[in-house]
BAGUBA-388155 format. One record per atom (N, C-alpha, C, O): x, y, z. Coordinates in steps of 0.2 Angstrom, whole numbers, plus 2048, in hexadecimal, padded with zeros to 3 digits. Layout:
BAGUBA-388155
XYZ
...
This chain:
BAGUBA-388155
8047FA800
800800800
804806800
80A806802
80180C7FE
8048137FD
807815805
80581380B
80B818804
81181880D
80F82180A
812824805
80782580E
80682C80D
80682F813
80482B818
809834814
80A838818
80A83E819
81083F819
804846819
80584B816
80B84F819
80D84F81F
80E851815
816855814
81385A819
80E85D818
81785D81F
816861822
81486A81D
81086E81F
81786B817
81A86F814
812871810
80F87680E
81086A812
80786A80C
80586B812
807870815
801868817
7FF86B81E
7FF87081E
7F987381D
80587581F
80687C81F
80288181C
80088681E
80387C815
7FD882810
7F7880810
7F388580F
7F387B810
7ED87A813
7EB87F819
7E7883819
7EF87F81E
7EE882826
7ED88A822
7E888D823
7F188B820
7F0893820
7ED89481A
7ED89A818
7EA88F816
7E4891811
7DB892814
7D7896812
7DB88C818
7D688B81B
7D788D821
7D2890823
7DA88D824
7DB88F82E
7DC887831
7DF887836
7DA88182E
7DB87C832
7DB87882C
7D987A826
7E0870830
7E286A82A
7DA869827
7DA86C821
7D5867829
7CF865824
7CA869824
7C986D829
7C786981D
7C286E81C
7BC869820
7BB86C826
7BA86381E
7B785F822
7B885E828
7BE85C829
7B685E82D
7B785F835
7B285A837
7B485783C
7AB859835
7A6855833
7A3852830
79F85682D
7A284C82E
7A184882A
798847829
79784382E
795848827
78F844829
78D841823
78E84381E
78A83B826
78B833823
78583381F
78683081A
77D838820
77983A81C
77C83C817
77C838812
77F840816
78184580F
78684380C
789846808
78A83980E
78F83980C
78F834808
78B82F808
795835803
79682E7FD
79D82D7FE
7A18317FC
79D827800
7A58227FF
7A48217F4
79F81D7F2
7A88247F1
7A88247EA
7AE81F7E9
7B38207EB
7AD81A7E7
7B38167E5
7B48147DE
7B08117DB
7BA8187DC
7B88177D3
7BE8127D2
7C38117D6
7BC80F7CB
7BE8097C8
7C38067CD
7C98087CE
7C08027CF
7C57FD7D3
7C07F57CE
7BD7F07D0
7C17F87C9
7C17F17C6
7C77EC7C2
7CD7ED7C3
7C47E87BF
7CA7E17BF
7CE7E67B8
7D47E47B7
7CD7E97B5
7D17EE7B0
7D77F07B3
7DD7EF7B0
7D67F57B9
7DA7F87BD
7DD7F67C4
7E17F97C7
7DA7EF7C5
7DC7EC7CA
7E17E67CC
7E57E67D1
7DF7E17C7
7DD7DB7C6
7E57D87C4
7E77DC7BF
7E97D47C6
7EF7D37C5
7EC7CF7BE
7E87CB7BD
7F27D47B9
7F47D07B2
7EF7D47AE
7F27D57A9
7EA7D77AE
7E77DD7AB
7ED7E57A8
7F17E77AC
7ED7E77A2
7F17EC79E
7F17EF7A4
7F77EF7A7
7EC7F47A6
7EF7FB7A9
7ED7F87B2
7EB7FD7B5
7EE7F27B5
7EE7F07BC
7F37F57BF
7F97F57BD
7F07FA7C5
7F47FB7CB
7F47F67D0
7EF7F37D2
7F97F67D1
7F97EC7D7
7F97F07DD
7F67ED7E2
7FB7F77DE
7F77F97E5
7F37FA7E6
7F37FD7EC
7ED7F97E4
7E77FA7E2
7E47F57E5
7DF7F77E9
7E77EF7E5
7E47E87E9
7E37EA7F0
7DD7E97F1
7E97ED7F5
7E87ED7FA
7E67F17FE
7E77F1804
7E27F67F8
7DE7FC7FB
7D87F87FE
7D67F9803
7D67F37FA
7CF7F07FB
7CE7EF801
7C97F3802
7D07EC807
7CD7EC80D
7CC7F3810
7C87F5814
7D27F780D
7CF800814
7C880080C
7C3800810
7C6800807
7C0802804
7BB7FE806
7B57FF804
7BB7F880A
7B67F480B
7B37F7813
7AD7F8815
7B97F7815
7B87F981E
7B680081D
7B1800820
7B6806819
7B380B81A
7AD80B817
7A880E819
7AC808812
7A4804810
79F804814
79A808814
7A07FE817
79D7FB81E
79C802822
797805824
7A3806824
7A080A82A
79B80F827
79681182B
79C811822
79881881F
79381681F
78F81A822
78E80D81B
78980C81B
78480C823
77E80D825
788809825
78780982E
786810830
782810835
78781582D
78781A830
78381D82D
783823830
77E81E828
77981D825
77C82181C
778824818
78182181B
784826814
78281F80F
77E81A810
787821809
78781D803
78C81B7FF
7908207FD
78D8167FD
7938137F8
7918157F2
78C8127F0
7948187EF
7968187E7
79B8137E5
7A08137E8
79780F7DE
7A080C7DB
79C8107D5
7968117D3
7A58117D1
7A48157CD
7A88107C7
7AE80E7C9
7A580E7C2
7A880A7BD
7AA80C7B7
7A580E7B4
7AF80C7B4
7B180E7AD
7AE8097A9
7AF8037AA
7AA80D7A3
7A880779E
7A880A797
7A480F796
7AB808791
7AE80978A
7A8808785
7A980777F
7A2807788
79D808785
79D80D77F
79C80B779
79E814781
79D81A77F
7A281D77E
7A182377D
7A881A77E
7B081E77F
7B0821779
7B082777A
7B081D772
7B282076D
7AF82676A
7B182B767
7AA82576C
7A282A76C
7A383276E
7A183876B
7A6831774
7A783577A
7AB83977D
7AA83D780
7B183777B
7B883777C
7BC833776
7BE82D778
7BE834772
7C283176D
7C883576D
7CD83276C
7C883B76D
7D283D76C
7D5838770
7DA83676E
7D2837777
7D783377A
7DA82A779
7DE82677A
7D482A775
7D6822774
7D882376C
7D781D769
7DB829768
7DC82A762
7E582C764
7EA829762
7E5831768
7EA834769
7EF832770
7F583376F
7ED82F775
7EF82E778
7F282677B
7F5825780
7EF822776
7EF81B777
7F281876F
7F281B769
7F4814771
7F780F76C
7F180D76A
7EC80B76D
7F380C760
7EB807760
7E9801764
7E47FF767
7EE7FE764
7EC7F8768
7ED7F7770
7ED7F2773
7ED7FD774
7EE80177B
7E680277B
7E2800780
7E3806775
7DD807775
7D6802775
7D0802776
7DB7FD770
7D57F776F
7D47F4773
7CF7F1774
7DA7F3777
7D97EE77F
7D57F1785
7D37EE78A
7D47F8783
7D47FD789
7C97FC788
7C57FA78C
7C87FF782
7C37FD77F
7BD7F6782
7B87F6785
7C27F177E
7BF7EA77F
7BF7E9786
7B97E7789
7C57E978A
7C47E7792
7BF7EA797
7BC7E779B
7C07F0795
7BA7F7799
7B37F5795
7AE7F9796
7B27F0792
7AA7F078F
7A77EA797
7AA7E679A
7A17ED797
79D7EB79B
79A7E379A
7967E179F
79C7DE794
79E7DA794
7A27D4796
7A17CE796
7A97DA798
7AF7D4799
7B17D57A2
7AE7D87A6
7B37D37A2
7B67D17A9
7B97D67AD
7B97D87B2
7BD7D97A6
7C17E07AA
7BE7E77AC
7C07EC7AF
7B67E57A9
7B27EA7AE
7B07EB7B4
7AF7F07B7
7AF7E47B6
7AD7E17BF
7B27E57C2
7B87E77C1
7AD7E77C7
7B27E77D0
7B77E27D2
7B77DC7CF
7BB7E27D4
7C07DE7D6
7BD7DA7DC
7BB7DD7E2
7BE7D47DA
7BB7CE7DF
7BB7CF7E7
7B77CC7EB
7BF7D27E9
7C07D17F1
7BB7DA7F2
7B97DD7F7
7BB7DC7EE
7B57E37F1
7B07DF7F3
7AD7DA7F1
7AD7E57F7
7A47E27FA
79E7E87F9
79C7EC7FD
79D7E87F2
7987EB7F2
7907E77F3
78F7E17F3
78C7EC7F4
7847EA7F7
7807EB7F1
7817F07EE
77C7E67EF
7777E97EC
7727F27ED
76F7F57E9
7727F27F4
76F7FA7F6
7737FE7F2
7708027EF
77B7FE7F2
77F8057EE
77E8067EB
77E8017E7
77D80C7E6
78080F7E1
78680C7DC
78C80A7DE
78380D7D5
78780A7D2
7888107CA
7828127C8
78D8127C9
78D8177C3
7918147BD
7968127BF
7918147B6
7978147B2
79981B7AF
7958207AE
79F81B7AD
7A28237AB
7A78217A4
7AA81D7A1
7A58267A3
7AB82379C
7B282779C
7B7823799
7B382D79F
7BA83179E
7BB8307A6
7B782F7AA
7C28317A6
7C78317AC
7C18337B3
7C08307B8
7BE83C7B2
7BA83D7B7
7B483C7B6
7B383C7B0
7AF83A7BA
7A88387BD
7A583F7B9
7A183F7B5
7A78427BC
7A484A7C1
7A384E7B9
79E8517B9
7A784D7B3
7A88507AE
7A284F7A8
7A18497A6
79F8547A7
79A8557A1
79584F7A0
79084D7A4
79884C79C
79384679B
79783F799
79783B795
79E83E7A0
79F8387A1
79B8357A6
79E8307A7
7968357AB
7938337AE
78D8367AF
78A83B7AD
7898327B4
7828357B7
7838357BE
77E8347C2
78A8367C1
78B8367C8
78A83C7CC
78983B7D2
7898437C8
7858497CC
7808497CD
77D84C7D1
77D8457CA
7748457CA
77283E7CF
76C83D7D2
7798387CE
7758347D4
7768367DB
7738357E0
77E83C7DB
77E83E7E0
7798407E6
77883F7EC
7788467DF
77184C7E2
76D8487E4
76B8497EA
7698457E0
7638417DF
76183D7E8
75C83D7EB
76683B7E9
76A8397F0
76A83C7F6
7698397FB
76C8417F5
76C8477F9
7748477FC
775849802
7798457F7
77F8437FA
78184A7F8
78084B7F2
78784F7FC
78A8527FA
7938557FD
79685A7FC
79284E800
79984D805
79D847802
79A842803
7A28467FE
7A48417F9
7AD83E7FD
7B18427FF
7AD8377FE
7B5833802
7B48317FA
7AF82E7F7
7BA8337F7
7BE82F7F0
7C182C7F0
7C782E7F1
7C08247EE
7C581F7F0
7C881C7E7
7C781F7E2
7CB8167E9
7CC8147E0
7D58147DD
7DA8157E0
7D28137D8
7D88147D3
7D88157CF
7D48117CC
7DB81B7CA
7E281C7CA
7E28237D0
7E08297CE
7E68217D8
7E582A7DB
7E582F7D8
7E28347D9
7EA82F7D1
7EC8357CF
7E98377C8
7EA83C7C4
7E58337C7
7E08337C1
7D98347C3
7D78397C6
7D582D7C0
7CE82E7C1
7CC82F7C9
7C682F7C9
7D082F7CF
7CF82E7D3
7D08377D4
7CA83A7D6
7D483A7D4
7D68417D4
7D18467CF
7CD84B7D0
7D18427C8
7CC8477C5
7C68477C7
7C384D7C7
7C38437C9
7BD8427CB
7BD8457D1
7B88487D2
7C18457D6
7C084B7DC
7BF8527DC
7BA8557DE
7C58537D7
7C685A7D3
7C185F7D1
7C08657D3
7BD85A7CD
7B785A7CA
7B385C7D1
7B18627D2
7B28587D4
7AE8587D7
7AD85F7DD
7A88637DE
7B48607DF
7B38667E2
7B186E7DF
7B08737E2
7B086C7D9
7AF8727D4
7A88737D4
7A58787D3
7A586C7D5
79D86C7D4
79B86D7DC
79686A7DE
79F86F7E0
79B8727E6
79B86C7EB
79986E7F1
79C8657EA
79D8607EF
7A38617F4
7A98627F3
7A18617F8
7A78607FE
7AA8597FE
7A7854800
7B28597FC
7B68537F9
7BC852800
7C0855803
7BA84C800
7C2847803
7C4843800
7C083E7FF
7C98437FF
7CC83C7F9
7CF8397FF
7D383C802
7CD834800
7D182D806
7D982B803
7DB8297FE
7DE82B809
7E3829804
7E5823804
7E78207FF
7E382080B
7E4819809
7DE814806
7DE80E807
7DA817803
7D9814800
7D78167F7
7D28157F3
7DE81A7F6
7DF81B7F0
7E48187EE
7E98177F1
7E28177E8
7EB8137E6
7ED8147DE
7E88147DB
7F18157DB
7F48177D5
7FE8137D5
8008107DB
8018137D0
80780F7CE
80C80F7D3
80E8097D5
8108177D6
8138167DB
81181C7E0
80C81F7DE
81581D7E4
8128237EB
8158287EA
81482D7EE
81A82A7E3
81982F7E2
8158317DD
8178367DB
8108307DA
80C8327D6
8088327DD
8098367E1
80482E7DF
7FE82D7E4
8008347E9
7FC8387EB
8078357EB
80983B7F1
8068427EC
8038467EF
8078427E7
8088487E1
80184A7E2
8008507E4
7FB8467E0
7F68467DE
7F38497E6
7F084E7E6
7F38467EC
7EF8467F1
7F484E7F4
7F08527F7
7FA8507F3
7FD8567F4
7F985C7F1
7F68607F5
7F885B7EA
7F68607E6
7EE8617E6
7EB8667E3
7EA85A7EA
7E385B7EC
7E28607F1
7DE8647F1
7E685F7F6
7E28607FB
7E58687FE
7E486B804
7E886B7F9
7EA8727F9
7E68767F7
7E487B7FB
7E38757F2
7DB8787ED
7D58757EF
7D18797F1
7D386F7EF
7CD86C7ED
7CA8687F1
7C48667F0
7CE8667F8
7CA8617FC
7CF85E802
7D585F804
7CD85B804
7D2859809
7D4850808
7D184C805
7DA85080B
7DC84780B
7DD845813
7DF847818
7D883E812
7DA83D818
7DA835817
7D8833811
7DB83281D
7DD82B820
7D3828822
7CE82B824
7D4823821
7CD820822
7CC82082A
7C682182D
7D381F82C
7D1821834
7CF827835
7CB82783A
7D082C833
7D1835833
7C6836831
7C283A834
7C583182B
7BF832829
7BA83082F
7B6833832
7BC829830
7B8825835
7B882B83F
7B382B842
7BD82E83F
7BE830845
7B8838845
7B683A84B
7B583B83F
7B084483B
7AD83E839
7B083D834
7A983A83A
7A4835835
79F83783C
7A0837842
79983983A
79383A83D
78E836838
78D836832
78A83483F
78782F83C
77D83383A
77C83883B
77A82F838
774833835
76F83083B
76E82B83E
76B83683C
767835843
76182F83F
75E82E83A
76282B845
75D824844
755827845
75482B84A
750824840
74B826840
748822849
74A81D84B
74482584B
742820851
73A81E850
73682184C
738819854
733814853
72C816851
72981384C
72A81D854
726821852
72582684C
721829849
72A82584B
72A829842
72982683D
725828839
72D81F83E
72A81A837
723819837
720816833
């Protein structure tokens, strides 16, 4: 797993941007969504083209904060890349920036037919959770997903960003997201990307502008739970 630690030096400018380390000081588990993008067998899955193998071992802190948030009455997003619509939708990138045959693999295995679309087997998603697919790197962007509208719709506007690639779809999708007015925490240990300096790079340069990082214990300790309906209400 990622070895993160904020640099005293990012600290610093957080403190004296905002007055304190976190914007989030409370969490509340009504208005919240644990987002976990593509942690599928594409991105994850040993022996897969674009596999992060640190990705594997994020799985248990993305399962364990799961369980608490849903306990706590919030919501799991999984967010899925699926090539459906890539070409459609986004093609400079799979023209210009992919090899052809970079692209036909990326294509084929991201179809909602093959294997490289699934979740990676040792996650625990619920039939209850939210489930999205996206086509470009961020969620949050134009018309790669319908992930603002199930947010809203939900009433969710407090977002824990989990997944892979940290410094990609995991990062744009944050980025994004704080632009659209959500209040953002990207989790670090349970983000993961190729090595810890890209993953350190990504969650530095978050949490100066757009949102805060924290440790799942860090999330778990501001996690307020949603008041329980009592017997006479229902």
């Amino acid at each position: 797993m990622h070895k993160y630690v904020v640099p005293p030096s990012i600290r610093e400018r957080v403190i004296r941007l905002q007055g304190k380390p976190f914007a989030l000081e409370r969490i509340e588990a009504a208005r919240t969504a644990l987002v976990v993008v593509d942690m599928q067998n594409y991105y994850v899955a040993e022996g897969y083209p674009n596999e992060s193998p640190v990705a594997r071992a994020i799985v248990p802190n993305i399962n364990r904060l799961a369980v608490e948030l849903r306990a706590a009455g919030g919501r799991v997003v999984w967010v899925q890349t699926d090539s459906a619509e890539a070409l459609a939708k986004w093609s400079n990138h799979h023209k210009y920036k992919l090899t052809p045959e970079r692209a036909a693999t990326r294509l084929q295995k991201l179809s909602a037919a093959d294997d490289g679309f699934k979740l990676y087997k040792t996650l625990e998603p619920r039939p209850d959770d939210l489930y999205v697919r996206k086509i470009k790197f961020s969620a949050m962007i134009g018309d790669s997903s319908n992930l603002d509208r199930v947010l809203r719709d939900n009433g969710l506007d407090v977002l824990l960003v989990a997944g892979t690639k940290t410094n990609v779809c995991c990062d744009s999708t944050a980025r994004d997201a704080s632009m659209m007015e959500y209040r953002v925490a990207m989790v670090s240990d349970c983000n993961a990307t190729l090595n810890d300096e890209e993953h350190a790079a990504a969650l530095n340069g978050f949490q100066i502008s757009f949102g805060d990082v924290m440790t799942v214990d860090e999330v778990l300790q501001r996690l307020a739970p949603a008041a329980k309906r009592s017997a006479a209400a229902s």
